[in-house]
Each structure stands twice: as C-alpha cells, then as structure tokens.
PDB file of N, H, CA, C and O in Angstrom:
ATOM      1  N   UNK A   1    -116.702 -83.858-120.299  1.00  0.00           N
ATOM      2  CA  UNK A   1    -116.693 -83.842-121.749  1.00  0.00           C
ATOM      3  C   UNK A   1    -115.766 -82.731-122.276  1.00  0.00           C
ATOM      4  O   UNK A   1    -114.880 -82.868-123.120  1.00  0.00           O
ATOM      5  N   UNK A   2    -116.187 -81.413-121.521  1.00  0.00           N
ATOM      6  H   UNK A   2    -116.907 -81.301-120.836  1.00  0.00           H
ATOM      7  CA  UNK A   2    -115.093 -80.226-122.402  1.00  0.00           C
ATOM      8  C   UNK A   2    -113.367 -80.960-122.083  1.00  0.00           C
ATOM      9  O   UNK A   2    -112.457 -80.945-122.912  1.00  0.00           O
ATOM     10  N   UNK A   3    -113.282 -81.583-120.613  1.00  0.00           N
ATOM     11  H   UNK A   3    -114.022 -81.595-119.940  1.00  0.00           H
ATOM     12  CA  UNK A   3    -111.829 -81.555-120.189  1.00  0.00           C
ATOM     13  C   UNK A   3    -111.235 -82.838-121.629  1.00  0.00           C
ATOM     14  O   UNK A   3    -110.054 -82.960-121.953  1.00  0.00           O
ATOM     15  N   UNK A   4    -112.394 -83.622-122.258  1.00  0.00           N
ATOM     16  H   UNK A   4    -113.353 -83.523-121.995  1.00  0.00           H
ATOM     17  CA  UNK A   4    -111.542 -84.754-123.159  1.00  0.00           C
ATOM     18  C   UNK A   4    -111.658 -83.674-124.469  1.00  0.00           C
ATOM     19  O   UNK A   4    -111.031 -83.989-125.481  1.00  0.00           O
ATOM     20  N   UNK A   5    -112.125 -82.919-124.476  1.00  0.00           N
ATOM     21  H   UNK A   5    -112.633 -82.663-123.654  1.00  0.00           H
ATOM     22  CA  UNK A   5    -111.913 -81.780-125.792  1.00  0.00           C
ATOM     23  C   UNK A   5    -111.098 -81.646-126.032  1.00  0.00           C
ATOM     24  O   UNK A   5    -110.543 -82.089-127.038  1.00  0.00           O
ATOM     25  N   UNK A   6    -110.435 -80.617-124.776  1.00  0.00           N
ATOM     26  H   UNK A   6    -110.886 -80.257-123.960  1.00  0.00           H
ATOM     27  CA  UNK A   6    -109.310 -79.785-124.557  1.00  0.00           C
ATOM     28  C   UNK A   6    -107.870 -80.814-124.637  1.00  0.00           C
ATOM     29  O   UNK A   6    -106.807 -80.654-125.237  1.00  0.00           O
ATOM     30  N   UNK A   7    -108.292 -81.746-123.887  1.00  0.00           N
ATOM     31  H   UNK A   7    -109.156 -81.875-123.400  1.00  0.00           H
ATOM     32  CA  UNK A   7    -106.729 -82.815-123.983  1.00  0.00           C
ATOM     33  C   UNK A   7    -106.746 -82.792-125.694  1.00  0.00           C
ATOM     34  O   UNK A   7    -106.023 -82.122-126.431  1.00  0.00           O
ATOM     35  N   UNK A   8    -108.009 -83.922-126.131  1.00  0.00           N
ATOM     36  H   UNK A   8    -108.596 -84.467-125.532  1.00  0.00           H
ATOM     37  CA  UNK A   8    -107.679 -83.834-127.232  1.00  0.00           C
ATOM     38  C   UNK A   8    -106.952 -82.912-128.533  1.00  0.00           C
ATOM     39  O   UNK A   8    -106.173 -83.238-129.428  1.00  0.00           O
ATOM     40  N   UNK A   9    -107.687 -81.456-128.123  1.00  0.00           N
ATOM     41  H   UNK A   9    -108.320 -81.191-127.396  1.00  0.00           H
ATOM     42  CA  UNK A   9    -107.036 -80.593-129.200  1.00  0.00           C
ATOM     43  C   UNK A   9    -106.034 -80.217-128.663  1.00  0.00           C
ATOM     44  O   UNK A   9    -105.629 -79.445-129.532  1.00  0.00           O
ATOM     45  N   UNK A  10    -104.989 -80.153-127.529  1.00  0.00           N
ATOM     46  H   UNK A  10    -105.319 -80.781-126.824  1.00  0.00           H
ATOM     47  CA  UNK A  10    -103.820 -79.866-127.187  1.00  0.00           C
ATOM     48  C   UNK A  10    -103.164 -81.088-128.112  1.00  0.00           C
ATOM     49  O   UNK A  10    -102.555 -80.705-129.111  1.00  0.00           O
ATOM     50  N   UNK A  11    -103.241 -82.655-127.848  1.00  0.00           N
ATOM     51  H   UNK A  11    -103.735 -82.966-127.037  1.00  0.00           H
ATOM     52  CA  UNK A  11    -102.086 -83.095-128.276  1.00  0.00           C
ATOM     53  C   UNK A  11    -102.433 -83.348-130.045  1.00  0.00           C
ATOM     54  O   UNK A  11    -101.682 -83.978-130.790  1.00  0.00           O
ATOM     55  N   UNK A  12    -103.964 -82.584-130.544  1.00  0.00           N
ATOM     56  H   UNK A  12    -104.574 -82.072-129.939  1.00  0.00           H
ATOM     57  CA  UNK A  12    -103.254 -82.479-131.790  1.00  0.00           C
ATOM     58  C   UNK A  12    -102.487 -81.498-132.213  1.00  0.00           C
ATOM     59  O   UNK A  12    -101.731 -81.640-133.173  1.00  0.00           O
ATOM     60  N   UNK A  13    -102.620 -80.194-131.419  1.00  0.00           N
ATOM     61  H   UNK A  13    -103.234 -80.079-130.638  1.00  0.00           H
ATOM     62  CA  UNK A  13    -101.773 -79.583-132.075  1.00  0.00           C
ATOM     63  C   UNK A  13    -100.615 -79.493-131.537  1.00  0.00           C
ATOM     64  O   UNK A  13     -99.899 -78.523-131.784  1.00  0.00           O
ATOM     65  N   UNK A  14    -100.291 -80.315-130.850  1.00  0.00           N
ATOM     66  H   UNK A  14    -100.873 -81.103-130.650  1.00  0.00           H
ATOM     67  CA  UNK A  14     -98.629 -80.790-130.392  1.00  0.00           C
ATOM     68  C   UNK A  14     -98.454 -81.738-131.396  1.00  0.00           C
ATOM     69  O   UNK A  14     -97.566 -81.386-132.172  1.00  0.00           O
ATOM     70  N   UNK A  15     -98.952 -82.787-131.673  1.00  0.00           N
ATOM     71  H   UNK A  15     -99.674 -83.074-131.043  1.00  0.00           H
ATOM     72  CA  UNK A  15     -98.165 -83.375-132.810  1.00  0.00           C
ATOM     73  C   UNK A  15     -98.582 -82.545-133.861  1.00  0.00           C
ATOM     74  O   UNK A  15     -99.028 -83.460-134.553  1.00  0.00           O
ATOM     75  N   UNK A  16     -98.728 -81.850-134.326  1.00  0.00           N
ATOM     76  H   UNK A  16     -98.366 -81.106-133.763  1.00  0.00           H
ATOM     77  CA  UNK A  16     -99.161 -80.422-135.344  1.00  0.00           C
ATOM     78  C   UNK A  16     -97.798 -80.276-135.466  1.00  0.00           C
ATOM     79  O   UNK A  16     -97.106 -80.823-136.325  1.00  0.00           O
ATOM     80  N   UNK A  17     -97.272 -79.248-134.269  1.00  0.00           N
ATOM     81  H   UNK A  17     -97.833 -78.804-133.571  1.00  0.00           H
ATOM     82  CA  UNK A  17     -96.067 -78.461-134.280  1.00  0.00           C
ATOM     83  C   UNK A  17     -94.834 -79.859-134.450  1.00  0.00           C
ATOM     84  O   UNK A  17     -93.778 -79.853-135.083  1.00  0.00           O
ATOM     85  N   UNK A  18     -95.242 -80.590-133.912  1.00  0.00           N
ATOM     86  H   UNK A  18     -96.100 -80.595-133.398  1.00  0.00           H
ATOM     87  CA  UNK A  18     -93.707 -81.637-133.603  1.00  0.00           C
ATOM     88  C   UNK A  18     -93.855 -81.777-135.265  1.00  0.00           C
ATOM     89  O   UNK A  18     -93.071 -81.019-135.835  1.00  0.00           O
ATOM     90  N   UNK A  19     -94.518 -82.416-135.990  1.00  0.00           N
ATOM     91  H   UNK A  19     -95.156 -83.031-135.527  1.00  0.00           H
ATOM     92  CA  UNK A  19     -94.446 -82.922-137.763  1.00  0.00           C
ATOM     93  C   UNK A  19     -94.050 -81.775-138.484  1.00  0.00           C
ATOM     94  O   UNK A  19     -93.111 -81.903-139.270  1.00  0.00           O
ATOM     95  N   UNK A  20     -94.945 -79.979-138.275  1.00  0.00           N
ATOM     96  H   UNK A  20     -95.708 -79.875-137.636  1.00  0.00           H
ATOM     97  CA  UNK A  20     -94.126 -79.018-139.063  1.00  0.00           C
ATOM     98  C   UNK A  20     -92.724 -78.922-138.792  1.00  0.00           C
ATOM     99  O   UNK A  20     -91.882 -78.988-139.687  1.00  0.00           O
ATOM    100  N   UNK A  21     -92.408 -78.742-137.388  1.00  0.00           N
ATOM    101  H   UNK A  21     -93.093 -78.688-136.661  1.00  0.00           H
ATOM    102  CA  UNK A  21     -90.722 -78.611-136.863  1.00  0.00           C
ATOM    103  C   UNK A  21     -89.910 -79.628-137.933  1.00  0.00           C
ATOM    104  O   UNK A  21     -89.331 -79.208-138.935  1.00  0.00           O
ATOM    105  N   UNK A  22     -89.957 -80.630-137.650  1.00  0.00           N
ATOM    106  H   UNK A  22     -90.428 -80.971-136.836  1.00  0.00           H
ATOM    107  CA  UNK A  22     -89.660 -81.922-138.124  1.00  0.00           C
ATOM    108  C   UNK A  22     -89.598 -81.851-140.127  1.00  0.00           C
ATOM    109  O   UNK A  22     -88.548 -81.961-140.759  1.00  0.00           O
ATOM    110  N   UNK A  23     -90.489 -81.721-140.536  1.00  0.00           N
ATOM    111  H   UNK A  23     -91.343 -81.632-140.023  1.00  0.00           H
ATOM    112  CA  UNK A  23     -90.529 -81.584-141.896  1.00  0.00           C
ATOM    113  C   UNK A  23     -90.067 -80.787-142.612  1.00  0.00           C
ATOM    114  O   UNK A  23     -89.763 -81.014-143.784  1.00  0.00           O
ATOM    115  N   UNK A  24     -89.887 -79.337-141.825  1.00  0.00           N
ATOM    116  H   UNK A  24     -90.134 -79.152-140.874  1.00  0.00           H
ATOM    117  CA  UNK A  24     -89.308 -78.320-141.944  1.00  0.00           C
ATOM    118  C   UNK A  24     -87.537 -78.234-141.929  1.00  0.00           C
ATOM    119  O   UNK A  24     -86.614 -77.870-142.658  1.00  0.00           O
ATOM    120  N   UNK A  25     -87.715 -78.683-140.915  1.00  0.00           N
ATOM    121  H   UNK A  25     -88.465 -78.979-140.323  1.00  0.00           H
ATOM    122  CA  UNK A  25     -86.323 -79.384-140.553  1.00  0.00           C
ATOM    123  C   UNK A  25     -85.344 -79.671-141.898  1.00  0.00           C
ATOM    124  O   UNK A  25     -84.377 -79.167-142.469  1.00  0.00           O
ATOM    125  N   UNK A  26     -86.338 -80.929-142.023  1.00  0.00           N
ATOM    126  H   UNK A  26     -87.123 -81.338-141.559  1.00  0.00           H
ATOM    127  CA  UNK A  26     -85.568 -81.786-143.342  1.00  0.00           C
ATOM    128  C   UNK A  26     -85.551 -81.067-144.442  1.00  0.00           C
ATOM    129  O   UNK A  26     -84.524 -80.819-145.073  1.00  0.00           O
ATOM    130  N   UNK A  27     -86.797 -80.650-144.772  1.00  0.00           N
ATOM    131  H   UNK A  27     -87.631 -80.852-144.259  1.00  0.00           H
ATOM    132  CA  UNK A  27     -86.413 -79.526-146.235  1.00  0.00           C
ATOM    133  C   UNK A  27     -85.706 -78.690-146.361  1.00  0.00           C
ATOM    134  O   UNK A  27     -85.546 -78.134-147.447  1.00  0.00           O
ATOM    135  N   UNK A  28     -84.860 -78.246-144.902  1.00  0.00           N
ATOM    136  H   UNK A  28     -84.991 -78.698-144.019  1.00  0.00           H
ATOM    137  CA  UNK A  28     -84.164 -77.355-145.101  1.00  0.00           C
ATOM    138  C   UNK A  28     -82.751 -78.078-144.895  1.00  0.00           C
ATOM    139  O   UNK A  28     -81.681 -77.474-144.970  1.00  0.00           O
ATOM    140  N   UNK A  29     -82.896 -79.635-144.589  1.00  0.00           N
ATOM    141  H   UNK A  29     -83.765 -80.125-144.528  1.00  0.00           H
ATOM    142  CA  UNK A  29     -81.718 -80.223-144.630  1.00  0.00           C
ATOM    143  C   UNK A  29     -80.621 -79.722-143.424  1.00  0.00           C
ATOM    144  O   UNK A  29     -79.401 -79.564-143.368  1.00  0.00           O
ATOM    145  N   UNK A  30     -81.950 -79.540-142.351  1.00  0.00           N
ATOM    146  H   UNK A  30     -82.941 -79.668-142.397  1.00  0.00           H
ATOM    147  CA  UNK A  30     -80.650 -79.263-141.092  1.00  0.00           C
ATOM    148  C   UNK A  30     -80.862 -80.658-140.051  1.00  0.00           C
ATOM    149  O   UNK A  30     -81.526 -81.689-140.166  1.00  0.00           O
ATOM    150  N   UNK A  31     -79.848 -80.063-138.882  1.00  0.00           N
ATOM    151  H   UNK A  31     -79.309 -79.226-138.789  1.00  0.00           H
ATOM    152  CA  UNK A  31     -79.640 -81.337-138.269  1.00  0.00           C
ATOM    153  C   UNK A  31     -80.716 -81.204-137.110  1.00  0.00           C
ATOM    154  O   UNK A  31     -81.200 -82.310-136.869  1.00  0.00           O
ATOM    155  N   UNK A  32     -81.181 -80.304-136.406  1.00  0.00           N
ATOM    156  H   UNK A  32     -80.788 -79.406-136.602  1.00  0.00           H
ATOM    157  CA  UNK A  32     -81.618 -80.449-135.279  1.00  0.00           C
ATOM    158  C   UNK A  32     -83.135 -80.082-135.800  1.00  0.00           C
ATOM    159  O   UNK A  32     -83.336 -80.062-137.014  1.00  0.00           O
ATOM    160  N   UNK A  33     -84.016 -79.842-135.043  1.00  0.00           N
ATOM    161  H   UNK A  33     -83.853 -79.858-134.056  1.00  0.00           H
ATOM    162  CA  UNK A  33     -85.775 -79.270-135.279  1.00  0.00           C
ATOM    163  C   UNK A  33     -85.600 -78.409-134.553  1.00  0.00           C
ATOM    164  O   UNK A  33     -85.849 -77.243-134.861  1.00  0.00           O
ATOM    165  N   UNK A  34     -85.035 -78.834-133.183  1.00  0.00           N
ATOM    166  H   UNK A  34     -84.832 -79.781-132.933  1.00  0.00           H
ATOM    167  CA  UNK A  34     -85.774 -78.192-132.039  1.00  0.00           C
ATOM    168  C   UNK A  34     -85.885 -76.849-132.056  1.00  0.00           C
ATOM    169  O   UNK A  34     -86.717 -76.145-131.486  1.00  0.00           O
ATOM    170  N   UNK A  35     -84.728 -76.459-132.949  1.00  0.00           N
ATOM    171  H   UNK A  35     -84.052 -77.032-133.413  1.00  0.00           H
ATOM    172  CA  UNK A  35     -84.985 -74.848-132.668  1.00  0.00           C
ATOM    173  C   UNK A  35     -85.780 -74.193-133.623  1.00  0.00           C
ATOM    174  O   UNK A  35     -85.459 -73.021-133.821  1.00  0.00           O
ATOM    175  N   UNK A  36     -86.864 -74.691-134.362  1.00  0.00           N
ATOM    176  H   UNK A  36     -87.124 -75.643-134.201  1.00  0.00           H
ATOM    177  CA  UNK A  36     -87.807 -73.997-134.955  1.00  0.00           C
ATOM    178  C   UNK A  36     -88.791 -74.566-134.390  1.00  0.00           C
ATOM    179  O   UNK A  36     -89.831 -74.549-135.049  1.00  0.00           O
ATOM    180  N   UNK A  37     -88.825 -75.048-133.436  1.00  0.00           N
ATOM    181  H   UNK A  37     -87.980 -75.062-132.901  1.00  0.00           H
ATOM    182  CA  UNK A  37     -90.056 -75.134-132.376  1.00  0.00           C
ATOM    183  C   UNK A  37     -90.947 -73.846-131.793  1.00  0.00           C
ATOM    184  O   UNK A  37     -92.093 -73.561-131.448  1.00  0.00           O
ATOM    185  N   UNK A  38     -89.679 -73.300-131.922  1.00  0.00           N
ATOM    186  H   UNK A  38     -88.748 -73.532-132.203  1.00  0.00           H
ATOM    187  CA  UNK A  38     -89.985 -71.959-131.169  1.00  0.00           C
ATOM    188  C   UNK A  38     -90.775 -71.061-132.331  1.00  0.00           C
ATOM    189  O   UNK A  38     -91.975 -70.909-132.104  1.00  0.00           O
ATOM    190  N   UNK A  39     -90.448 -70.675-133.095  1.00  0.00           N
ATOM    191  H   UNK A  39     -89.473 -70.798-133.279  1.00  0.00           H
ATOM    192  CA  UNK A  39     -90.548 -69.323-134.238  1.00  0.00           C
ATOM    193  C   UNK A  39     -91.637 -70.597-134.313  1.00  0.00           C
ATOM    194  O   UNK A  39     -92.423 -70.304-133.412  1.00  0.00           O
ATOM    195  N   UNK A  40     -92.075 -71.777-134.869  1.00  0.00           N
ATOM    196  H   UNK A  40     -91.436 -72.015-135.601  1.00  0.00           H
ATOM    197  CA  UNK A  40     -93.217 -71.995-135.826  1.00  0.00           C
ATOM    198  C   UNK A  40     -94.196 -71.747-134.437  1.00  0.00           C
ATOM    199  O   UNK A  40     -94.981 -70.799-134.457  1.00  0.00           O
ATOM    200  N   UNK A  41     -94.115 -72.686-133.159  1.00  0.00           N
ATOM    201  H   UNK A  41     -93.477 -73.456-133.143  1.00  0.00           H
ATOM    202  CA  UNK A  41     -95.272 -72.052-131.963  1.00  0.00           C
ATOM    203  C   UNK A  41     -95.841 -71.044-132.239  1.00  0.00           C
ATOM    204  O   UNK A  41     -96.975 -71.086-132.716  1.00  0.00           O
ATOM    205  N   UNK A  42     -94.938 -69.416-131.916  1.00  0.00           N
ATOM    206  H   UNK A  42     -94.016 -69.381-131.528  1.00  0.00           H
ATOM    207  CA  UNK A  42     -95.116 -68.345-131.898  1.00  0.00           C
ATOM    208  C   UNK A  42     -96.233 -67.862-133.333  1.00  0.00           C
ATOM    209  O   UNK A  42     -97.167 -67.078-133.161  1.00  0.00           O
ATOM    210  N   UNK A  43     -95.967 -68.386-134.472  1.00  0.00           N
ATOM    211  H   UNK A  43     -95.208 -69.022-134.612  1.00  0.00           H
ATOM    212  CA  UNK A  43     -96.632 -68.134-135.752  1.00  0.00           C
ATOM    213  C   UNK A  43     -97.778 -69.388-135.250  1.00  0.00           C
ATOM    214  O   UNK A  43     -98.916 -68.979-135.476  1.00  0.00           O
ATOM    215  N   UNK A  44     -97.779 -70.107-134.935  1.00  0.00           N
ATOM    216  H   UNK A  44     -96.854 -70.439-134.751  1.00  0.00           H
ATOM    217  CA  UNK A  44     -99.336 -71.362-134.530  1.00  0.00           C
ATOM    218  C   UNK A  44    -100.182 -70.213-133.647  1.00  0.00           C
ATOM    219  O   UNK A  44    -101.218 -69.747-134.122  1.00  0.00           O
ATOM    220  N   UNK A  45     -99.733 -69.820-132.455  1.00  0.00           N
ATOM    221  H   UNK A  45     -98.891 -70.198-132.069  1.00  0.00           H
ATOM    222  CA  UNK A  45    -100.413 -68.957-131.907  1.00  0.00           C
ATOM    223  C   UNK A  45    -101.359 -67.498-132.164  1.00  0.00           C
ATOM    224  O   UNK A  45    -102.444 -67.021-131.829  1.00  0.00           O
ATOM    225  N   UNK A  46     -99.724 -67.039-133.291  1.00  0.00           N
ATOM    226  H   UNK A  46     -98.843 -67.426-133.563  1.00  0.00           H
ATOM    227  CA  UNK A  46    -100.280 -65.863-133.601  1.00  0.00           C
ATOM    228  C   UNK A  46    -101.641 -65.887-135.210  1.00  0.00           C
ATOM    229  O   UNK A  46    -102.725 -65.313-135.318  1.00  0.00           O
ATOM    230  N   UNK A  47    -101.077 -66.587-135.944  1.00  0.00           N
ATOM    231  H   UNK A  47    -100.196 -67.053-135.856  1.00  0.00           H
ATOM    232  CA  UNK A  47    -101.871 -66.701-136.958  1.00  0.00           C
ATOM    233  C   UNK A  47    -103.607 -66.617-136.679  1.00  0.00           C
ATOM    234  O   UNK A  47    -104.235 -65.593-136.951  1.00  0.00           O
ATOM    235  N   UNK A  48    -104.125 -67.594-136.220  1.00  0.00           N
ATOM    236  H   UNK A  48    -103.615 -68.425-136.000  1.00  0.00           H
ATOM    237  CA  UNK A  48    -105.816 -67.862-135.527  1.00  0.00           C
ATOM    238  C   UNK A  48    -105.683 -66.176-135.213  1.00  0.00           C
ATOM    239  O   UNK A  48    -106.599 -65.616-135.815  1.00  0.00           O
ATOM    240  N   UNK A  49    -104.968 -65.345-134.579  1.00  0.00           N
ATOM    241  H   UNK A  49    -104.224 -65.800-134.089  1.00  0.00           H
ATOM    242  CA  UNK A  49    -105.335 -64.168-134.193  1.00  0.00           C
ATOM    243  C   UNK A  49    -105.692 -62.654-134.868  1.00  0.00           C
ATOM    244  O   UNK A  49    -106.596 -61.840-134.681  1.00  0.00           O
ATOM    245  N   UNK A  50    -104.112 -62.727-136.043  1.00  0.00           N
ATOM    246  H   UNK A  50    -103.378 -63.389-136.195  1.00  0.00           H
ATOM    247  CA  UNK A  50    -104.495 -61.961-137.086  1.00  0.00           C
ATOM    248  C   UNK A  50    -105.591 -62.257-138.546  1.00  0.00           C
ATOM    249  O   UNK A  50    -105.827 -61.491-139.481  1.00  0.00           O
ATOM    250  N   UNK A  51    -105.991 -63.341-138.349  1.00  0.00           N
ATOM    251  H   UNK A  51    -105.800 -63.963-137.590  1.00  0.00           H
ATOM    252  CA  UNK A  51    -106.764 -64.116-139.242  1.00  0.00           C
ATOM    253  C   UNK A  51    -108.453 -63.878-138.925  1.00  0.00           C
ATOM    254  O   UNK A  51    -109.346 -63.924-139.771  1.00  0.00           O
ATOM    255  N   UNK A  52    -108.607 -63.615-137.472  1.00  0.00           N
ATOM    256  H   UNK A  52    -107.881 -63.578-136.785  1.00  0.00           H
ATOM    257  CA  UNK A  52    -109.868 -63.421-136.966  1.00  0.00           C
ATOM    258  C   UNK A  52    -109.951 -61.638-136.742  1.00  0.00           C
ATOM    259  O   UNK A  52    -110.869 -61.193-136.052  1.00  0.00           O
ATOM    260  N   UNK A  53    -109.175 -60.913-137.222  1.00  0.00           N
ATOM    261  H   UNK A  53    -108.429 -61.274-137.782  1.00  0.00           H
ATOM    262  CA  UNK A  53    -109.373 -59.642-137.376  1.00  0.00           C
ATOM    263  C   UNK A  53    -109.667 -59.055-138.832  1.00  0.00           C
ATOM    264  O   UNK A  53    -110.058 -57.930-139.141  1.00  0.00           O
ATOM    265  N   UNK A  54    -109.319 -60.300-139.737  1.00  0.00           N
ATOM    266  H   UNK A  54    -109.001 -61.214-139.486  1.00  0.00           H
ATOM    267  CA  UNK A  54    -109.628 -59.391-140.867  1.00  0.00           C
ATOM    268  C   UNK A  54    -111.207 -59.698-141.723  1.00  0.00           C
ATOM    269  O   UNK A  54    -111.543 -58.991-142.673  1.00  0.00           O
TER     270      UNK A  54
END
C-alpha cells in the first residue's frame, strides 16, 4: 500500500513540475522548458522546507 502511495505522489509531482516548466515557459514566450526544470525542482523541494519552519 505505502509503495502505490509513493509511486503515486512521485508522478504527481512530476507532472506538477513538467505543466509549471511548460506554462512558464510560454508566458515567458521562450522556446525551450527544459531549462527551468531545474531552478523550479530546486524551489519544489525547497519551499515544503522553509514553509515548515515558520
């Protein structure tokens, strides 16, 4: 049961990150995503962390 959790909340928040990259993307009217894959991850990760300290 935990292991269909865990799948589950991994690939939502993979399609999480793939739709912000992506949407982000376009509003900013560039050509590629991929490279704010990176910087939005890093802020997915970090956020839950500074958020549970205050």
């Amino acid at each position: 049961m935990a292991i269909i959790w865990f799948l589950t909340i991994f690939f939502k928040l993979t399609l999480f990150l793939y739709e912000t990259a992506l949407s982000s993307a376009q509003t900013l009217k560039l050509k590629e995503y991929r490279f704010l894959t990176l910087p939005l991850g890093m802020i997915l990760v970090a956020l839950p962390l500074c958020s549970a300290q205050i």
